[in-house]
C-alpha positions as CSV (number, residue, x, y, z in Angstrom):
1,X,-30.8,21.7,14.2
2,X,-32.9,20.3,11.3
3,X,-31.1,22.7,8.9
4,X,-27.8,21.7,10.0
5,X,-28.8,18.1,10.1
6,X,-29.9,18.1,6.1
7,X,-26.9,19.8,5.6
8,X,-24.5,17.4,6.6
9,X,-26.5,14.7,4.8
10,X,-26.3,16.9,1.9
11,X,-22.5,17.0,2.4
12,X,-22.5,13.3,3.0
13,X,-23.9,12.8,-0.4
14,X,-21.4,15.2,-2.4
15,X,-18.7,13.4,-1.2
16,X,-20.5,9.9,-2.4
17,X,-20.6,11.3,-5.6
18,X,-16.7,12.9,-6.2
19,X,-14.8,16.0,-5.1
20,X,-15.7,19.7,-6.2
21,X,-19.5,19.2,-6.5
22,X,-22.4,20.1,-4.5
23,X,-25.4,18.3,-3.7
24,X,-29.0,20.2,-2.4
25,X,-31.1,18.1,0.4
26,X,-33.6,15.6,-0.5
27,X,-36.0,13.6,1.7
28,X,-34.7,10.5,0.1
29,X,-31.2,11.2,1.6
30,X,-33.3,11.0,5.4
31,X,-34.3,7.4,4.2
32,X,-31.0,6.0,3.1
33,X,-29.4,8.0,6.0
34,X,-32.1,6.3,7.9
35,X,-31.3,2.6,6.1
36,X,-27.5,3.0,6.8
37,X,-28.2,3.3,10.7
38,X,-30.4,0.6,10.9
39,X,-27.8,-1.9,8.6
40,X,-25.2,-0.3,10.8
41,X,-26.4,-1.6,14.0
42,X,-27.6,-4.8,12.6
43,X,-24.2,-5.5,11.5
44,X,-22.9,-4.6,15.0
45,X,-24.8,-7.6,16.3
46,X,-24.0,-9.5,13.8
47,X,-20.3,-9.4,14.6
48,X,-21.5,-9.8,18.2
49,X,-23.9,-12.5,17.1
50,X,-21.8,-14.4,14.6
51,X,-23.8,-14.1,11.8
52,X,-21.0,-14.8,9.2
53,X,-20.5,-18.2,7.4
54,X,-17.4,-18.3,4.9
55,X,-18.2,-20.0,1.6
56,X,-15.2,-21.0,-1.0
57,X,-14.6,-21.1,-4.6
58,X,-12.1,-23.7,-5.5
59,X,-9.3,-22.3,-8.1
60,X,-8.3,-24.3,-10.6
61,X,-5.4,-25.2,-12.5
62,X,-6.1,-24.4,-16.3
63,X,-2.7,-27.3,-17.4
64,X,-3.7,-30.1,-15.2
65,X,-7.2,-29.8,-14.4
66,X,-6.9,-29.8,-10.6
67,X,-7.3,-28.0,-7.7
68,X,-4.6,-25.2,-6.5
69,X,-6.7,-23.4,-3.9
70,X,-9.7,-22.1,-2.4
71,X,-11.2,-18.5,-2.4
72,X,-12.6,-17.3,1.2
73,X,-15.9,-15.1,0.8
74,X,-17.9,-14.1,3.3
75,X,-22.1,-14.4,3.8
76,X,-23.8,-12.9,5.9
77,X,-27.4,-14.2,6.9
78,X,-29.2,-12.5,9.2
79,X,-31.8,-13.9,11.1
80,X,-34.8,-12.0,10.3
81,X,-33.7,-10.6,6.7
82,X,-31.7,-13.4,5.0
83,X,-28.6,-13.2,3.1
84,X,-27.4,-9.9,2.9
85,X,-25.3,-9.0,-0.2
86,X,-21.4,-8.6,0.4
87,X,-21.9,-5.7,-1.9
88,X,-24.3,-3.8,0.9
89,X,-22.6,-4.7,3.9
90,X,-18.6,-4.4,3.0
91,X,-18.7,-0.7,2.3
92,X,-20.6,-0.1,4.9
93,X,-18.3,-2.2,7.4
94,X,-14.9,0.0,5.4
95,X,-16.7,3.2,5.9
96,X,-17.5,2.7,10.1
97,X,-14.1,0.6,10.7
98,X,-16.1,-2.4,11.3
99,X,-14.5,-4.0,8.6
100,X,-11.3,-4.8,10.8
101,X,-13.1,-6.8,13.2
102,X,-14.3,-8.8,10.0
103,X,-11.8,-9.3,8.8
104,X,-9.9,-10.7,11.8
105,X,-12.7,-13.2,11.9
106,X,-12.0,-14.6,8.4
107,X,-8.8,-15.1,9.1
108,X,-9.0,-17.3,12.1
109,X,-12.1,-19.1,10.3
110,X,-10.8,-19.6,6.9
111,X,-7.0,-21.0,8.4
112,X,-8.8,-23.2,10.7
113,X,-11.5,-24.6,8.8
114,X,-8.9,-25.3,5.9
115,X,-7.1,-27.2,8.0
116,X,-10.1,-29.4,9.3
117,X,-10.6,-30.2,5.6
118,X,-7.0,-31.1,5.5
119,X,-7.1,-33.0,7.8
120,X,-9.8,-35.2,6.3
121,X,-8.3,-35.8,3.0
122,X,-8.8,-32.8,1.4
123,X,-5.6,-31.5,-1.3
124,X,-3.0,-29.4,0.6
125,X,-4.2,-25.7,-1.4
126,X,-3.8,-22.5,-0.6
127,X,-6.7,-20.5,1.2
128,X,-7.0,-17.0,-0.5
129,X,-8.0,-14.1,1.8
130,X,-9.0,-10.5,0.8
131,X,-7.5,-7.9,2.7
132,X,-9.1,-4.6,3.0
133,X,-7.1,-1.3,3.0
134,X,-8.3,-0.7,6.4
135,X,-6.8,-3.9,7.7
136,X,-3.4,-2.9,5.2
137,X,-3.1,0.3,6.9
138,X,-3.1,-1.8,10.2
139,X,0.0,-3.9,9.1
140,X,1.2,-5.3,12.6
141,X,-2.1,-5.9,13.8
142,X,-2.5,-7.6,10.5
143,X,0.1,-9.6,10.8
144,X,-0.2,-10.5,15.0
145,X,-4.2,-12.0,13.8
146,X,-2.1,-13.9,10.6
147,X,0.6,-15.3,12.9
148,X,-1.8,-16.1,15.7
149,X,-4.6,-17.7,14.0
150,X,-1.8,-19.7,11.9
151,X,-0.4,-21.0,15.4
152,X,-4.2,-21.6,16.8
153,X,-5.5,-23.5,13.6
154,X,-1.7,-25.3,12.7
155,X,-2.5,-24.1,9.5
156,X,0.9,-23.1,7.3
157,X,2.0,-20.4,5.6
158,X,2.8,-21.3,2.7
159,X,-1.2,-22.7,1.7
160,X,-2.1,-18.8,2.8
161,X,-2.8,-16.3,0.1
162,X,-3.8,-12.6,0.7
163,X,-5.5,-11.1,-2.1
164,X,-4.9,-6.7,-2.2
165,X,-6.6,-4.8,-4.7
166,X,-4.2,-2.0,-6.3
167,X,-5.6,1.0,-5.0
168,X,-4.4,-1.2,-1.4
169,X,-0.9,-1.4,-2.9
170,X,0.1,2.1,-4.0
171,X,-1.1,4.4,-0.9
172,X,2.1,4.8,1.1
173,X,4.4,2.6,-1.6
174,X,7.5,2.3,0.9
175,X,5.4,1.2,3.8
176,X,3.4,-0.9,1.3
177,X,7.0,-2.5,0.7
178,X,7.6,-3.4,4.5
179,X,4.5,-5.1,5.2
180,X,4.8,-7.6,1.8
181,X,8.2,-8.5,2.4
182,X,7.1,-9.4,5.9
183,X,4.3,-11.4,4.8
184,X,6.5,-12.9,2.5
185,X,9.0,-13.8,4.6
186,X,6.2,-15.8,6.7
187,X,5.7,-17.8,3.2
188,X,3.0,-16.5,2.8
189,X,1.1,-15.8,-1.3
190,X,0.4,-12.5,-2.4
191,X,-2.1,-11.9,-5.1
192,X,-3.3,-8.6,-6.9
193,X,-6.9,-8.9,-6.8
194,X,-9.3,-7.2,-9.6
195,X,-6.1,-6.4,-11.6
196,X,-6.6,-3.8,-14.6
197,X,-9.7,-1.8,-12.9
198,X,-7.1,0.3,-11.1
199,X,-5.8,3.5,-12.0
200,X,-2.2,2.6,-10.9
201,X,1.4,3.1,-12.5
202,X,2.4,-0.4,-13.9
203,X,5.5,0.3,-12.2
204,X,4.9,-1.1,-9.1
205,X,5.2,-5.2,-10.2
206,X,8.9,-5.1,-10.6
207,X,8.8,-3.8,-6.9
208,X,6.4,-5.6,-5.3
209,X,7.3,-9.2,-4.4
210,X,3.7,-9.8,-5.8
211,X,2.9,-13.7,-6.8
212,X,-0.4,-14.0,-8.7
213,X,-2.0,-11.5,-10.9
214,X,-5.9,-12.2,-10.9
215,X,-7.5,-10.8,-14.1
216,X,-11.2,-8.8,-13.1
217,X,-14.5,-10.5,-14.9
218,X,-15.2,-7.5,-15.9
219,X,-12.5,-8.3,-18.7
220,X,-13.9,-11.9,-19.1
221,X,-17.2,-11.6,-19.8
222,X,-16.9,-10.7,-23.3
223,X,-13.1,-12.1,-24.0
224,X,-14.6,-14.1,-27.0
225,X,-16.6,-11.0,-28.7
226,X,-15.6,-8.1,-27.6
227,X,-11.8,-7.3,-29.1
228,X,-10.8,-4.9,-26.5
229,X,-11.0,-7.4,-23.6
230,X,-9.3,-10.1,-25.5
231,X,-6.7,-7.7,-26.3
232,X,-6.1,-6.6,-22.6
233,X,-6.9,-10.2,-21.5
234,X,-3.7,-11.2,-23.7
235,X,-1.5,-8.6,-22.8
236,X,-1.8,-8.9,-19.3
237,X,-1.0,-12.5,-19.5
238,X,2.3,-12.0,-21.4
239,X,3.2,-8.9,-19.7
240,X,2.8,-11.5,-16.3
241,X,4.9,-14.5,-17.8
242,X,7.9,-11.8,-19.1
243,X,7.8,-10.8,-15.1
244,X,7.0,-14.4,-13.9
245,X,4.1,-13.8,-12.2
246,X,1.2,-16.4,-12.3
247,X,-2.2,-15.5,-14.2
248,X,-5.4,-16.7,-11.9
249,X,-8.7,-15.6,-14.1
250,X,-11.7,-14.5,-12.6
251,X,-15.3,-15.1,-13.5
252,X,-14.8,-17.6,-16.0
253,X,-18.7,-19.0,-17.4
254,X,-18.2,-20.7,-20.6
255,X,-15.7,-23.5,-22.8
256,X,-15.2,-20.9,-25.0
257,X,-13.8,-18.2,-22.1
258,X,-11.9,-21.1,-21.0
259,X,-10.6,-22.2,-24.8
260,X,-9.3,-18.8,-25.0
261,X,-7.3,-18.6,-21.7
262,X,-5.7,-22.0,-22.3
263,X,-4.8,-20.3,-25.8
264,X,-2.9,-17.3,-24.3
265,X,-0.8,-19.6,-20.9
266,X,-3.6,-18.3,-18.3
267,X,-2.0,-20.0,-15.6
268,X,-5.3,-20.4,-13.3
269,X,-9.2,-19.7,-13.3
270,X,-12.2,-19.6,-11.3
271,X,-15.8,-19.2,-11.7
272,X,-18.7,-20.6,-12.2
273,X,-17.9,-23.1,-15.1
274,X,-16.1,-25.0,-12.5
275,X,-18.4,-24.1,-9.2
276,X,-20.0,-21.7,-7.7
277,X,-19.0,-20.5,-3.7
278,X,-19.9,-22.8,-1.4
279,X,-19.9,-23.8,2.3
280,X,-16.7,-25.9,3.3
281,X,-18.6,-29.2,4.0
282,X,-19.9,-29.0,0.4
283,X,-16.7,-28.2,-1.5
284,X,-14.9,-31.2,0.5
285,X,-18.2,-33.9,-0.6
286,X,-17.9,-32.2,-4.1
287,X,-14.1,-32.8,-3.9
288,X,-14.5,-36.7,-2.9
289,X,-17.3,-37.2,-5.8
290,X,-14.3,-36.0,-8.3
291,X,-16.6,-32.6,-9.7
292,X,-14.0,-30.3,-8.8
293,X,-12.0,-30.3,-12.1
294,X,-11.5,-28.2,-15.6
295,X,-12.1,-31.6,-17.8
């Protein structure tokens, strides 16, 4: 039984790592094996529990200076550990199917505390959602827990965007087709998140009814010194305005990444130059004191 348990770790662990390799047994794997379970059923109760606070990072218009919209993130503290990184949990919630139940639950929160915002004063923007390939490959349900918690929260439409990565897009490319047109039919935005870190066939903007392209800060970071980045960084901004696609920028840190964008039509930016994520109580007090703005 112990043999056959390693084993399967061992397995487990090859498959982490690529196809056609092999991995032997360690008694590290036990551990982490061990770790997983224990994060596992901590994040069961946390769904249970409610654990979860959504946080937002306004996105900004790079032309006028203001506000266009919101990104939703998720934070999970947990009573006894803290925060626990999005970057431990998420896999972990794709890999057991957990991720579904989360991701219904931003929905619903992220439409109706948007509106509450709203309804205080805050700029009509749009509320930008990341949608996992596990909720993608879900499409109805998907779109029942949009249209629901849209009716619930009298949130519209049109100020929801849903943010898909590529490898999301270009799994089942007809299907793929079916749910966006659906979702835009509802009015809704449709983003392309982490754009460029991909391995997919450009081919797939002219047929997607895709809205905003959002450039990765991976290619950000070093736009100012390092002359592949700004190369990329340029072309996918023209390669976006000859297809009339909007530009949204991620990670943007400094005047000078910010300088260059403005240089090449970047359409929109986020990042921490601007602000950092925060709760929705904060970014509506940060919004009346006027520190929400590129100037």
């Amino acid at each position: 039984d112990e043999l056959l348990r390693n084993a399967d770790m061992a397995m487990y662990h090859a498959k982490e790592e690529g196809k056609n390799n092999f991995q032997f047994f360690m008694p590290a794997m036990n551990k982490q094996a061990h770790n997983r379970l224990l994060l596992e059923n901590k994040l069961r109760n946390a769904i249970e529990q409610n654990h979860f606070q959504l946080f937002y990072q306004p996105q900004m218009d790079l032309k006028t200076g203001d506000i266009i919209g919101t990104e939703a993130l998720i934070r999970w503290f947990d009573p006894e550990q803290g925060m626990i990184s999005p970057a431990e949990f998420i896999p972990l919630a794709e890999d057991t199917g957990l991720i579904g139940q989360i991701g219904d639950w931003v929905i619903k929160t992220a439409c109706g505390e948007m509106k509450i915002l709203q309804d205080k004063g805050f700029p009509k923007v749009k509320v930008a959602i990341n949608v996992s390939a596990f909720q993608f490959r879900h499409g109805k349900h998907l779109a029942r827990v949009i249209s629901q918690s849209l009716v619930d929260s009298e949130y519209s439409a049109e100020l929801l965007a849903l943010e898909l990565t590529e490898s999301v897009l270009i799994d089942d490319i007809k299907e793929t087709l079916g749910i966006l047109n659906a979702m835009r039919g509802m009015g809704i935005t449709l983003a392309i998140d982490d754009f460029g870190t991909g391995y997919s066939s450009l081919s797939y903007l002219k047929q997607f009814p895709i809205d905003i392209l959002k450039i990765d800060q991976s290619f950000i970071r070093d736009i100012t010194t390092d002359m592949s980045d700004k190369a990329i960084v340029s072309a996918i901004i023209a390669m976006a305005k000859q297809l009339e696609i909007d530009v949204l920028a991620e990670g943007v840190e400094t005047l000078e990444h910010q300088a260059f964008l403005q240089s090449q039509g970047c359409d929109y930016v986020q990042g921490y130059l601007y602000c950092r994520p925060i709760p929705a109580d904060e970014l509506f007090s940060r919004w009346q004191n006027k520190e929400l703005t590129t100037g």
